[in-house]
N, C-alpha and C positions, 0 to 999 in steps of 0.2 A: 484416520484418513485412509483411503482408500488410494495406496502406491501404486505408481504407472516406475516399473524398474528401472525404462529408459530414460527417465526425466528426471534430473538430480531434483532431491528432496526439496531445496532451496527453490529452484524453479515452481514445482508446485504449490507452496506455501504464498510463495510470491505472485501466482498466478491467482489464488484463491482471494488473496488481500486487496486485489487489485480489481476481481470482480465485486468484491462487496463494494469497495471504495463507487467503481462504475454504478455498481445498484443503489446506490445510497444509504447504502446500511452506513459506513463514517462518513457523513459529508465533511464537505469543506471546514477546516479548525477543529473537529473531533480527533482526541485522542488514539492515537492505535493501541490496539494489545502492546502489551510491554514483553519484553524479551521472554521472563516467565511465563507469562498467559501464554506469549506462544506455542514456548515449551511444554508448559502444560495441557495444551487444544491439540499440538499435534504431534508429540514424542519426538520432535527431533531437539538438537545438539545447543545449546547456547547459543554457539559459535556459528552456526545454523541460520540461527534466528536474526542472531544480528545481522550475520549478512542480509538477509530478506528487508531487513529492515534498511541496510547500508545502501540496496539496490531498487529499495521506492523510496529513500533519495536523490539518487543518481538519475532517476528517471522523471526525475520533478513532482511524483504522485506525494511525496510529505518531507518535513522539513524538520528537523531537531531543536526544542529548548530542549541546552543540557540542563540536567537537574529533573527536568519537569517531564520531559518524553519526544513521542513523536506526533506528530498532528499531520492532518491528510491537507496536503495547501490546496489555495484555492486555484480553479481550472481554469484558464483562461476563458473571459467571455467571449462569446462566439462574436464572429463579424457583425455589425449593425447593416442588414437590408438597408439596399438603399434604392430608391427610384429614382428609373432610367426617365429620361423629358424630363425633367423640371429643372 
């Protein structure tokens, strides 16, 4: 990856996961990278990773089976249009 100094490592990682999640690269109930992968895609710390991971939890972007991993939840559906007069 390509570091921005100012922006803790975790942030960017987090920022990156969060665009693919947006782009559809994991949709909704796809697996995330597991701690490793991450570790391995982008050299930073375990402890790193997990956090990135603890904090698209906390942001509602995925949701933990333990044992199994993390999976991207799903986005809430948009409002249903509705028509004005009728």
């Amino acid at each position: 990856m390509d570091w921005k100094p100012e922006i803790p490592r975790w942030r960017q990682v987090y920022a990156l996961l969060e665009e693919r999640i947006d782009a559809g690269m994991y949709p909704p109930e796809t697996r995330l990278p597991s701690i490793n992968d991450i570790v391995e895609e982008t050299g930073i710390s375990p402890v790193t990773a997990t956090r990135v991971l603890r904090e698209l939890r906390a942001a509602g972007l995925a949701y933990m089976e333990p044992g199994i991993g993390t999976f991207v939840s799903k986005l809430p559906e948009p409002p249903a249009a509705t028509s004005e007069g009728q």
